[in-house]
N, C-alpha and C positions, 0 to 999 in steps of 0.2 A: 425528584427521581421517580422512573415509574416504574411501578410493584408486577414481576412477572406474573404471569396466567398461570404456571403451573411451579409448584415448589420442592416437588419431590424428585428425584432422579436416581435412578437403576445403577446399581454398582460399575455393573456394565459400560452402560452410555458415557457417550462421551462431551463431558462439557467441553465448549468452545466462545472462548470470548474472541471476539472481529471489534477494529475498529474502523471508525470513517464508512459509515453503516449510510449515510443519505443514498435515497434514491435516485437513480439513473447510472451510479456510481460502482467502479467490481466489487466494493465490501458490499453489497445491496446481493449480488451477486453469489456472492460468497455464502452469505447467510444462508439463502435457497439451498444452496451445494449443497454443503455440511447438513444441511437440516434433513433435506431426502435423502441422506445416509443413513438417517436413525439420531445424529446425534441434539443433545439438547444445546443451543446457540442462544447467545449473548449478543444481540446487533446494539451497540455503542456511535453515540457520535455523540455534537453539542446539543442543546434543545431547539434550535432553531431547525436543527437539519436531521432531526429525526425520523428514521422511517414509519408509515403508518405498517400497523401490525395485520392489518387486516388485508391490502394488497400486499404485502411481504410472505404474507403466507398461502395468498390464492391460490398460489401455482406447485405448493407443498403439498404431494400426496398423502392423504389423512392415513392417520396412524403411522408418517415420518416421525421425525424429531420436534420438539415445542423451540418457537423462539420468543425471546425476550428481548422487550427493549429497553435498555438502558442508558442515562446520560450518560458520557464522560467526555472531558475535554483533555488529550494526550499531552496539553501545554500546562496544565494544573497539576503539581502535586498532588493536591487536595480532592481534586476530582478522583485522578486514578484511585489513591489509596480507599479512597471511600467505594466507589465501583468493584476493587477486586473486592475489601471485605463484605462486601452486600451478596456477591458470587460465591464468595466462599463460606458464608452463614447461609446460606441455603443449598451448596452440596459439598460442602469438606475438600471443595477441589479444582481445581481447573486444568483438564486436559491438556488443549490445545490453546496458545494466544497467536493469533494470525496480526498482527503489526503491517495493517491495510491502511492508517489515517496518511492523508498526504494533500501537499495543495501546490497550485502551478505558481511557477513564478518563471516568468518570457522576460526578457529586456537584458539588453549590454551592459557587462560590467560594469564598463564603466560610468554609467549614468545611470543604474538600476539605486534607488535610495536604499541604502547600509539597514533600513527601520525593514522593510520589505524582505531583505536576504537573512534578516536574524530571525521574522516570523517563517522563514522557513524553514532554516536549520533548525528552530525550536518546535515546528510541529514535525516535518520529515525523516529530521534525524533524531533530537535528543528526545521527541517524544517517542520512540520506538525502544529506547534505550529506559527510559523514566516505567514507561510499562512492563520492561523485563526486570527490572528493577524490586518489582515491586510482585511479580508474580515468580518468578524465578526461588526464591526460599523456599516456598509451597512446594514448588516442584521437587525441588534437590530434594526436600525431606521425605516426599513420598518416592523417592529415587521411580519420579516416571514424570513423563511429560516431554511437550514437543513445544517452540518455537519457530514462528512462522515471519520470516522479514520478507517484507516489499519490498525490493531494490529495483532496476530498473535496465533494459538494455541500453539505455544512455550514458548510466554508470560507468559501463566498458568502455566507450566510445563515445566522449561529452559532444553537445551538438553546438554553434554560435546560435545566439540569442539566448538560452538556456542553461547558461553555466552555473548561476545558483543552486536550479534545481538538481540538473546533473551532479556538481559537487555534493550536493546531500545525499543523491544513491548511492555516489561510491561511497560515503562514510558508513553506510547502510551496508555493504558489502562488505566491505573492511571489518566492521563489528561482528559482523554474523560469521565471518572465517575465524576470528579468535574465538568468540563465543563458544562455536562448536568442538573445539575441544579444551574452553576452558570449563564445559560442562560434561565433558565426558565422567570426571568420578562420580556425577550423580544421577547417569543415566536420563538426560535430556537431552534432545535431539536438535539439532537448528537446521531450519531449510532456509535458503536464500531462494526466494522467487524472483527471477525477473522478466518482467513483460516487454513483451515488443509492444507493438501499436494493436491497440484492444480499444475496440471501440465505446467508447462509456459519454459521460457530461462532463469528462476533465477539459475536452477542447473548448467550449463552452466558457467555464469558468475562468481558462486561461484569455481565454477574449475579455473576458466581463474585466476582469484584473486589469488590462492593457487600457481601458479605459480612464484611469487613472494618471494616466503618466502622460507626460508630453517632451520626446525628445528633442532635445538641443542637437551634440553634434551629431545625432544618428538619425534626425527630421526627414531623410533621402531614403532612411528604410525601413518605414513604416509600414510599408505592405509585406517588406521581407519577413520583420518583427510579426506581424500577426500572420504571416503562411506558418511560422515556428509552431503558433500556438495554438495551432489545428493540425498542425502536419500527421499525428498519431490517428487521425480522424477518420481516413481516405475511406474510400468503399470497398478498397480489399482488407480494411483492417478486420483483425477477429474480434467477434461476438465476445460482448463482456460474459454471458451467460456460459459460451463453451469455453473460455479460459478458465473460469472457478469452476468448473465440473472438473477440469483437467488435474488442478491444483487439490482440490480437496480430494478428489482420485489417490493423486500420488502422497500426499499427506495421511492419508488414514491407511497406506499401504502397513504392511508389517515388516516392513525396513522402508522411511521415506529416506529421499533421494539429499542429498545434500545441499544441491540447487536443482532448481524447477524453470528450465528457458519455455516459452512458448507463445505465440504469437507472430502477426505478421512482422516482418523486417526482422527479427533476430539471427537470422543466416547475413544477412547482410551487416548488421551491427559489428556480429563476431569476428566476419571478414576485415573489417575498420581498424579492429582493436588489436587486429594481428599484425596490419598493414605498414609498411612505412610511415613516416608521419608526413609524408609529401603530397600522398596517396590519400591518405584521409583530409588533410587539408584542402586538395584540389576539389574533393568529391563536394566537401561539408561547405566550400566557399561558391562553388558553381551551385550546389543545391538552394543553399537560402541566401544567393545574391550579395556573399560578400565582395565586393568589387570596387577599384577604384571609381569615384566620380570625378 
């Protein structure tokens, strides 16, 4: 585990743990945000994919907020509980938890291996849940604190090829509407974020994933299968940088919003999810090439 730079923090300031902190990635992003606000940040991921401290903070105007890096993996128990108390022995608290960690998963249901859909629902969904878990007591007792979920605009509007992952944003969604007013008597606050197409290293990673697999009956749509896994990519998508400015904006407001949409295709998503389901079918079948052969 690595020992932050600085250990003191201003009654004031506001701690923030982020997870899924690698580089090129919106938690990478994120961290910046919150940081040029003032606040002291916690950037989180595995050890392999750790941010370096020293570009993570280039672009942080001196005398911002300090960040720190530290392990955690949102699929270990063990991990988390040891990360919040290592946070919480060094400032009696944790602010804000922003529930950033996430990872792609492209391919058809039906041929997508069951080992691949469970490592996702165990980092995208139950690990967003296992971190609340585990920070959520802290908060209720100091009746303050705020809850920040990742969800997604695919959540609303699942897309083909993609339906693992989409099913874990909507659980994502789903948790974060109870949540929020199962934590209203203790004055925590839950925001559901969800991103349109934000340009980051997820498309990337969704390819590298694709390599892995080799379809049997869906062999005819293999190109359709990896347009999915870049489709968020395009060059009208928004800047990972101006989405977490956006987001830590509206979260360190003094009433944050209950959901946070922003990004490209989100007018279009919303449109989907309002839609007939004829409507959305034709659109999501003509767009990534579901069609007879």
């Amino acid at each position: 585990m690595k020992q932050p730079l600085v250990q003191t923090t201003n009654d004031d300031t506001k701690v923030v743990l982020i997870t899924g902190c690698a580089k090129g990635g919106i938690g990478y992003e994120y961290c910046k945000a919150f940081a040029a606000r003032g606040c002291t940040v916690y950037a989180t991921d595995i050890p392999d994919r750790m941010p370096d401290l020293a570009d993570l903070t280039s672009d942080i105007i001196a005398g911002s907020g300090a960040v720190h890096a530290l392990d955690l993996d949102v699929s270990s128990d063990v991990s988390v509980s040891t990360a919040v108390a290592h946070i919480l022995s060094k400032h009696a608290k944790i602010d804000i938890l922003v529930n950033n960690a996430g990872i792609s998963s492209t391919g058809p249901l039906s041929e997508l291996p069951l080992a691949a859909i469970q490592k996702t629902y165990e980092v995208n969904a139950l690990g967003q849940l296992r971190m609340i878990q585990q920070v959520v007591p802290h908060m209720a007792a100091r009746k303050s604190g705020c809850i920040v979920n990742v969800g997604s605009i695919v959540g609303k509007a699942p897309t083909p090829w993609a339906g693992s992952y989409c099913a874990a944003k909507a659980y994502v969604h789903a948790i974060s509407h109870v949540l929020r007013v199962e934590l209203r008597p203790f004055n925590v606050d839950v925001v559901l974020v969800r991103p349109g197409a934000v340009r980051s290293s997820f498309g990337i990673n969704a390819l590298n994933r694709l390599k892995d697999y080799e379809w049997k009956m869906y062999g005819e749509f293999k190109e359709a299968i990896e347009e999915r896994a870049r489709a968020s990519q395009g060059g009208k998508s928004t800047a990972a940088g101006e989405f977490a400015r956006h987001v830590a904006g509206k979260v360190l407001s003094r009433n944050p919003p209950r959901t946070v949409e922003y990004g490209h295709m989100t007018a279009l998503f919303n449109f989907l999810s309002w839609a007939p389901l004829w409507v959305r079918d034709m659109f999501f079948a003509r767009r990534f090439k579901v069609v007879l052969r």
